[in-house]
C-alpha positions as CSV (number, residue, x, y, z in Angstrom):
1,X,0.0,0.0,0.0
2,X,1.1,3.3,-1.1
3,X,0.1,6.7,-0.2
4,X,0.0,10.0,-2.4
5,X,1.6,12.7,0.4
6,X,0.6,15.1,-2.4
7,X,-3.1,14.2,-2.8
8,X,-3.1,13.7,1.0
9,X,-1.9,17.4,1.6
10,X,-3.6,18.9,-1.0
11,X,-7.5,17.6,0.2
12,X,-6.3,18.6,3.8
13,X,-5.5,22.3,2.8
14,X,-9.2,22.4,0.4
15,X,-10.8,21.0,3.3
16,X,-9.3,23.9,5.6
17,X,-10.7,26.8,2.8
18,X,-14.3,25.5,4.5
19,X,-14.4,28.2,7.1
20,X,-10.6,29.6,6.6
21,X,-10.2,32.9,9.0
22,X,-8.0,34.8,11.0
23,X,-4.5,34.6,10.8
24,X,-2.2,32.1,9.5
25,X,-4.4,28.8,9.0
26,X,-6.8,29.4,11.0
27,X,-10.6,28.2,10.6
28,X,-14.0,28.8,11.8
29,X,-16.3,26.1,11.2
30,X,-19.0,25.0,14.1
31,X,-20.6,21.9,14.0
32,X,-24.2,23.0,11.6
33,X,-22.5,26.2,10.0
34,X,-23.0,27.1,7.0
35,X,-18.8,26.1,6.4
36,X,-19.9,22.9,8.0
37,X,-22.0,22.0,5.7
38,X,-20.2,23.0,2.6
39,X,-17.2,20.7,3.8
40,X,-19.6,17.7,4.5
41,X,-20.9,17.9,0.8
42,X,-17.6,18.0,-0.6
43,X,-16.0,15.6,1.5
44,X,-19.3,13.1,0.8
45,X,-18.1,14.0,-3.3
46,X,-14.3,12.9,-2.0
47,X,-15.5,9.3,-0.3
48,X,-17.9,8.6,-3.6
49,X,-14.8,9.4,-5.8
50,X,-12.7,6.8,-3.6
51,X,-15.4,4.3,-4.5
52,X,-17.0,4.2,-0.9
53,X,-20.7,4.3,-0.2
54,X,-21.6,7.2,1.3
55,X,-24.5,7.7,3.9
56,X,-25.3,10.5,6.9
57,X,-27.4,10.0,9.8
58,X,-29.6,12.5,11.8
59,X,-26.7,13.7,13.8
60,X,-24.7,14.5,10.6
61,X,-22.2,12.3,11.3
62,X,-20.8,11.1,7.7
63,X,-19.6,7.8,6.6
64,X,-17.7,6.7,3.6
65,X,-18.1,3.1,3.8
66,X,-16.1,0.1,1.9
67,X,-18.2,-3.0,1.3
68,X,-18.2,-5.9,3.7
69,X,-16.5,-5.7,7.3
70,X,-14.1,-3.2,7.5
71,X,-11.6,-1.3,9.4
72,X,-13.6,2.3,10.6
73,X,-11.0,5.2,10.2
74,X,-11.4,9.1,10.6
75,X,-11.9,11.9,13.4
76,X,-14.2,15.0,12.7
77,X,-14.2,18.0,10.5
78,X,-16.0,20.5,12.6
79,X,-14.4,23.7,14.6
80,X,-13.8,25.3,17.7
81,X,-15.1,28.6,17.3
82,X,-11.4,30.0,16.7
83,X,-10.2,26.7,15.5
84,X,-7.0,25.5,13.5
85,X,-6.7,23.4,10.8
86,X,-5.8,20.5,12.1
87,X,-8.0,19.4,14.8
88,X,-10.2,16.5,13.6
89,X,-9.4,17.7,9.6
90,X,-6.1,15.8,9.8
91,X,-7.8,12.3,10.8
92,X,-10.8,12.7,8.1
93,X,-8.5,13.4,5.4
94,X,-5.7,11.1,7.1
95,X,-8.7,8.3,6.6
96,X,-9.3,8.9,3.2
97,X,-6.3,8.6,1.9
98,X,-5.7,5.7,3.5
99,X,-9.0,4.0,2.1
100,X,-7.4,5.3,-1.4
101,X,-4.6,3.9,-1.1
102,X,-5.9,0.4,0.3
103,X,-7.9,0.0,-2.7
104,X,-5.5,0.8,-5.1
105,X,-3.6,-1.8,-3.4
106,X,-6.4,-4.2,-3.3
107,X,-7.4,-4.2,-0.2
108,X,-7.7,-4.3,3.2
109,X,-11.3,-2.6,2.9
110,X,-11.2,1.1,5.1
111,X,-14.0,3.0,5.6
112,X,-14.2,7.0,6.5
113,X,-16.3,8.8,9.3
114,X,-16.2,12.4,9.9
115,X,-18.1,12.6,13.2
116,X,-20.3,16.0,14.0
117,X,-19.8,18.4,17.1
118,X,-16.9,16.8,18.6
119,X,-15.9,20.6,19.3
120,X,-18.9,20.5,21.7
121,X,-21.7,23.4,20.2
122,X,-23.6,21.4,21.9
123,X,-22.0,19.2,24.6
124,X,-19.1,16.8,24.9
125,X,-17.8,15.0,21.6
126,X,-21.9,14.8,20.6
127,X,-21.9,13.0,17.1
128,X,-19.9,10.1,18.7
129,X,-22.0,10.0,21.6
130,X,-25.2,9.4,20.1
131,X,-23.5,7.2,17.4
132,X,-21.9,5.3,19.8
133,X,-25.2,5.1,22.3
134,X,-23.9,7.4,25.1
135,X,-26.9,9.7,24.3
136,X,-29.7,9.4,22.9
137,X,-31.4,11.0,19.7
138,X,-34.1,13.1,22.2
139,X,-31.8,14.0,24.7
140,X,-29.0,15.5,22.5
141,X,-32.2,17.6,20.2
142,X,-32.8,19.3,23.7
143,X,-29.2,20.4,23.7
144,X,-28.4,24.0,23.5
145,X,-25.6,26.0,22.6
146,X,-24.5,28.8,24.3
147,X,-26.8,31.1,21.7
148,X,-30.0,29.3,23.0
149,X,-30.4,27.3,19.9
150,X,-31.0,23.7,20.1
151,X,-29.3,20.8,18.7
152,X,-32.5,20.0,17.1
153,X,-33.1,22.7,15.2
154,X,-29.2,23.2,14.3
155,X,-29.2,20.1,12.6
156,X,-31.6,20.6,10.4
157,X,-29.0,22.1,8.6
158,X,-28.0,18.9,7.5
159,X,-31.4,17.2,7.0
160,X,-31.2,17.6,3.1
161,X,-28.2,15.2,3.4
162,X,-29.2,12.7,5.4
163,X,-29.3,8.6,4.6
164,X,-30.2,6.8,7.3
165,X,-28.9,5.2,10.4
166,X,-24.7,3.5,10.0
167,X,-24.7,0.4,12.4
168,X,-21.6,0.2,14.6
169,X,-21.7,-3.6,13.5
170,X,-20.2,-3.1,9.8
171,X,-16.7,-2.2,11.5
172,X,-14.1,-4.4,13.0
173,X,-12.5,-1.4,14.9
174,X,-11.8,2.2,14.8
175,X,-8.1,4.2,14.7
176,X,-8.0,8.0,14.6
177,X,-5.2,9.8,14.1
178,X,-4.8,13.6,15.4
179,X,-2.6,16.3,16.4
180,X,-1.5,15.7,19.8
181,X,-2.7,19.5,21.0
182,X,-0.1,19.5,23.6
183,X,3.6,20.1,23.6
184,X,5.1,17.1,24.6
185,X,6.3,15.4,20.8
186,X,7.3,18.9,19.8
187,X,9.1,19.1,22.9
188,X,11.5,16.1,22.5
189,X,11.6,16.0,19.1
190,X,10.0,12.7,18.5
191,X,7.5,12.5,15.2
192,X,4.9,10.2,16.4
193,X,3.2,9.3,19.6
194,X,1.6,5.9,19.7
195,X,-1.6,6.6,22.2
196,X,-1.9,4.1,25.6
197,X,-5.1,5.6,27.1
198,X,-7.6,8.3,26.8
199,X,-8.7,10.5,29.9
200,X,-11.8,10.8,31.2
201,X,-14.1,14.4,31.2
202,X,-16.6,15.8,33.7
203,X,-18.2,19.1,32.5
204,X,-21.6,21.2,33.9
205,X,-22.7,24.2,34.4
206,X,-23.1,25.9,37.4
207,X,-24.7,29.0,38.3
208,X,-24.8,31.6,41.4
209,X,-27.6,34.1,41.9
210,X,-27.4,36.9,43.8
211,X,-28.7,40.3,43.7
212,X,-28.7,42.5,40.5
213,X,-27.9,46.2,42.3
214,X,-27.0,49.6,41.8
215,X,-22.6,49.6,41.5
216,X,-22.3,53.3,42.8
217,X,-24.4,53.0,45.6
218,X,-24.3,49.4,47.2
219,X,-21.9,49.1,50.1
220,X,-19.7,45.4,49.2
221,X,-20.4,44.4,52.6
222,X,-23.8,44.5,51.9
223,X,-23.5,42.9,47.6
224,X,-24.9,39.5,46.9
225,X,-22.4,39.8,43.9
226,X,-22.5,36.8,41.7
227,X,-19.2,37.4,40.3
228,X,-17.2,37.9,43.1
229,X,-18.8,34.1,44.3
230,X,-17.2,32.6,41.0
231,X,-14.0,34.3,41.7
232,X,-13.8,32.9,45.5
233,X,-15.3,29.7,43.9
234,X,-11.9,29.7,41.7
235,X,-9.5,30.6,44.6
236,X,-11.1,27.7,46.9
237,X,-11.2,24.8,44.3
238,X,-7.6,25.3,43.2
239,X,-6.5,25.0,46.8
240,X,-8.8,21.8,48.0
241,X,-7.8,20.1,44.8
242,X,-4.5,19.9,45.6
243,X,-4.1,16.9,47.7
244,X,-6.5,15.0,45.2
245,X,-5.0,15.4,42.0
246,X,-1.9,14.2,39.8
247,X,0.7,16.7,38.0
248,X,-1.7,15.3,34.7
249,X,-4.9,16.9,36.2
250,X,-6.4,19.5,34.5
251,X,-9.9,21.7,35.4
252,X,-11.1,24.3,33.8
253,X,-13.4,27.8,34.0
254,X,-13.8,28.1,30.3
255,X,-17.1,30.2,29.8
256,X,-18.7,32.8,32.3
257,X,-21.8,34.7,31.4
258,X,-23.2,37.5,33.6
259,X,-26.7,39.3,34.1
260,X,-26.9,41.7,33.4
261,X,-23.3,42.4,32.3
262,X,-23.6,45.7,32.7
263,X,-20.6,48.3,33.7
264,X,-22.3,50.1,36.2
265,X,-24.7,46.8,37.9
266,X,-23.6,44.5,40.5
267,X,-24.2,41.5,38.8
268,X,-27.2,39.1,39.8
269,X,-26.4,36.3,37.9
270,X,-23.2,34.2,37.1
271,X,-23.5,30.7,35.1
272,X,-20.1,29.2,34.4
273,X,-18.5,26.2,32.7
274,X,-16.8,23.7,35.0
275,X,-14.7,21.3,33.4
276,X,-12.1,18.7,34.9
277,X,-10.0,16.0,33.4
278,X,-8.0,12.4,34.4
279,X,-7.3,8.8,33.6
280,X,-8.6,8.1,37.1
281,X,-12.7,7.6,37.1
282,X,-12.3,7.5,40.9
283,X,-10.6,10.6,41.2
284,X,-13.3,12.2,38.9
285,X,-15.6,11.1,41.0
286,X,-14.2,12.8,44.3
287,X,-13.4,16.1,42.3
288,X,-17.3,16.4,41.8
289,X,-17.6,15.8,45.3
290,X,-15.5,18.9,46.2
291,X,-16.6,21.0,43.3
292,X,-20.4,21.2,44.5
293,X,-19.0,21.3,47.9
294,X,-17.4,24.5,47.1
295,X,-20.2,26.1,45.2
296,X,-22.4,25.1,47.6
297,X,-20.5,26.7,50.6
298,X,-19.2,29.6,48.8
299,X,-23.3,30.1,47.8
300,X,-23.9,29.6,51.8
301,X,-21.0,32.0,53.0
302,X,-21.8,35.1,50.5
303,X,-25.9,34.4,50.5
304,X,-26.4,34.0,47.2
305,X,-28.2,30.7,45.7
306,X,-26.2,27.9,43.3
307,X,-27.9,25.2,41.0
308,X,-26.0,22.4,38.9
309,X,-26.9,21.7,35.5
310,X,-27.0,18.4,33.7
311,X,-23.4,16.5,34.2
312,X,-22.0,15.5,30.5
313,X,-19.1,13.1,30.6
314,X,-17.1,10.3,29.2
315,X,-15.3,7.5,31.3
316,X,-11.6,7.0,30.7
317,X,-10.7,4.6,28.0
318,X,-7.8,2.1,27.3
319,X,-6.8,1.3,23.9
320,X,-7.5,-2.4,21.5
321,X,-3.8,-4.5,22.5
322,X,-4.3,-5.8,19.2
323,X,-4.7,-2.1,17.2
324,X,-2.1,-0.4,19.1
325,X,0.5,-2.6,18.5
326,X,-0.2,-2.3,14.8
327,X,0.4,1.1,15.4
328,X,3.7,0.8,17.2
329,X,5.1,-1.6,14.4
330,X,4.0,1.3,12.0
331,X,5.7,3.6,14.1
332,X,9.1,1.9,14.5
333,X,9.2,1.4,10.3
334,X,8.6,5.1,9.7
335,X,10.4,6.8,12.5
336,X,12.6,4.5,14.1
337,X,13.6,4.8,17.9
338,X,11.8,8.5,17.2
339,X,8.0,8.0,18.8
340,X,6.8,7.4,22.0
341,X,3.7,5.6,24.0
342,X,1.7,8.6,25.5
343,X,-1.4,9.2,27.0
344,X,-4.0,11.5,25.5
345,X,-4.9,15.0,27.6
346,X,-7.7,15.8,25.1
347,X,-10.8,14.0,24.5
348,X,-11.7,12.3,21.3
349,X,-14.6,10.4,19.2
350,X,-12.5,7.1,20.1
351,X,-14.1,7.5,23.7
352,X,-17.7,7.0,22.5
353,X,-16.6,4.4,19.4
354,X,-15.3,2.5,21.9
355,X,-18.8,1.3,23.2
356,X,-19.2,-0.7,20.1
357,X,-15.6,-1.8,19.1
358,X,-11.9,-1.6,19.9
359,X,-9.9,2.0,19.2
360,X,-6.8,3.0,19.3
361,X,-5.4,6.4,18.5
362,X,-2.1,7.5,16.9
363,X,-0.4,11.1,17.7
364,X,1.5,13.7,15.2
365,X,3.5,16.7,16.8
366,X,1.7,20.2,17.8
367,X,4.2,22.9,16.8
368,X,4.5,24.9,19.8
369,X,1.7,22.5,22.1
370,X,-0.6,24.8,20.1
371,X,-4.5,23.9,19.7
372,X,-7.5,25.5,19.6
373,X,-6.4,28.5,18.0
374,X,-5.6,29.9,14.8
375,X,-1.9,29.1,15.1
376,X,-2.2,25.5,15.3
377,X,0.0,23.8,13.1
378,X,1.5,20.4,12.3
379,X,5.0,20.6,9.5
380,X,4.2,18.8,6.7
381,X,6.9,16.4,7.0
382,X,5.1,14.8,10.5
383,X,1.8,14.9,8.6
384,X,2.9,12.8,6.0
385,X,4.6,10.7,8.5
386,X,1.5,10.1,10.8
387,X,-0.9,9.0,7.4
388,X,2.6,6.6,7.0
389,X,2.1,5.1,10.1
390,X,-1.8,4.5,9.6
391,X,-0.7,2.7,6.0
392,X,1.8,0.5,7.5
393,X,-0.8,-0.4,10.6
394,X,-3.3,-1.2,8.4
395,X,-1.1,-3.4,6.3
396,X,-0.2,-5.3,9.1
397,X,-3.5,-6.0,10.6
398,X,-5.1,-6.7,7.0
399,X,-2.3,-9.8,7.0
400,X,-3.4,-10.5,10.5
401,X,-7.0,-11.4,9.7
């Protein structure tokens, strides 16, 4: 099996003029935009020109699929609202060529998935989640983003396109290659990072009310400030954390609204993302615990209410034995004594896929750890190398079966 680094690099920078802005490579396209869309139909025109069936269920999630059993490859093609071109793009197009190239060579048969909202519009990782029977159809529709709209009515943006269901059951197993999104390949210098385990995520809202007052004339020891109750909320957590938590533990305050946000109000309301992160389901468990313990006394302590929205989460995952060391056999033939085994920080589709089959995950280097942002970038060289890997992986298990 052969690849074409050419065709391979030259699909992955037309997918990236779906929604290019900002500076350098930057791209803005949310799961339902209008750039969404656009790349979904021309990626559906890519998978029928590779000879591969095409088909798109409710979600939007879209399949390019060889006949018979075969081996599920891909990521998603959606954004982060300042996004780079990399994230998700890479393991699409990554996929695609590798389906080309399998059947120029004859086989084995690869089929392509570009999942919808793994960026999160709408929650955590949600194409993958319904596909992969996390959440249902019903429950994701009553979704919203942080606009008010609903996954419902979003994805009726994609209704014109849409076959039917895909059943997990046509797919022997599922790899997904992607940008690490942290700094640690482009750190040592290593080219690829063969992936052991994927962390688990927590994330819910949570939200303070106070009382909405006049700024010039409301004494602070007399302010039911909801703003000032995040901010102690912040200092508190980081500190009672500390004896529960690893040096790979991560949480995160990632979106604050206020009411009325206004310059000269005390504000009455504050509803906040809280996000945390580890391998450990345990120790997820225990930093919920002290999370609405916090809230709940910080609430108590500066008189102001706090509610907890609905939880959204995925449990940590371990990679297939069998896929991974396909992977690291890849590896060792394209960049020998130059990868690593590694965990992955970031959350992925291969979490929810691997309710149905066995995943594994490969890494290519993040110049700079950058992610989520228009800077993100990969050099072409490690690009190449990862879709390599994937080729060489897929060789071996095709002999294997």
């Amino acid at each position: 099996m052969q690849i074409n680094p050419d065709r391979f690099l030259a699909d992955l920078h037309k997918l990236r003029s779906f929604g290019a802005a900002g500076v350098g490579k930057g791209v803005v396209r949310p799961a339902y935009s209008d750039a969404d869309v656009a790349a979904r139909d021309w990626l559906a025109d890519q998978m029928r020109d590779a000879g591969l069936r095409v088909e798109m269920d409710r979600m939007g999630n879209l399949f390019g699929l060889a006949d018979g059993p075969s081996l599920l490859m891909g990521s998603h093609s959606d954004s982060q609202p300042e996004g780079g071109w990399l994230d998700g793009a890479l393991g699409v197009i990554a996929a695609l060529e590798v389906a080309r190239a399998a059947a120029e060579a004859g086989g084995p048969a690869i089929s392509v998935v570009s999942f919808q909202d793994e960026e999160g519009r709408f929650g955590v990782t949600t194409g993958s989640a319904v596909w992969g029977g996390h959440l249902d159809q019903a429950a994701a529709d009553a979704l919203t983003d942080h606009a008010g709209v609903t996954l419902g009515d979003a994805r009726q943006a994609v209704a014109h396109l849409v076959t039917g269901e895909v059943s997990p059951d046509l797919f022997t197993g599922f790899v997904e290659l992607h940008i690490e999104q942290g700094p640690t390949l482009d750190t040592s210098g290593e080219q690829i990072g063969v992936v052991t385990d994927i962390v688990g995520i927590r994330d819910m809202k949570i939200t303070f009310d106070g009382q909405q007052n006049h700024a010039g004339t409301t004494p602070m020891h007399l302010r039911r400030d909801a703003f000032q109750a995040v901010s102690a909320f912040n200092a508190a957590l980081n500190d009672r954390l500390r004896n529960v938590v690893t040096p790979q533990t991560v949480w995160t305050i990632g979106h604050v609204t206020l009411h009325p946000n206004a310059s000269s109000i005390v504000p009455g309301r504050a509803v906040f993302s809280m996000q945390w992160r580890d391998a450990d389901a345990d120790r997820l468990g225990r930093m919920e615990q002290i999370i609405r313990d916090t809230a709940t006394e910080i609430a108590a302590q500066q008189g102001l209410a706090v509610s907890f929205g609905t939880m959204l989460g995925l449990e940590p995952v371990a990679m297939d034995p069998t896929l991974r060391t396909a992977l690291e056999a890849g590896a060792e033939e394209v960049a020998p004594g130059n990868w690593r085994k590694m965990p992955s920080g970031a959350l992925h589709d291969a979490t929810n896929v691997s309710r149905k089959m066995p995943v594994a995950m490969l890494f290519v280097p993040s110049i700079g750890g950058l992610s989520h942002t228009f800077e993100e970038d990969t050099s072409e060289a490690d690009l190449v190398a990862g879709v390599q890997v994937l080729a060489r992986a897929v060789t071996r298990l095709g002999s294997v079966t």
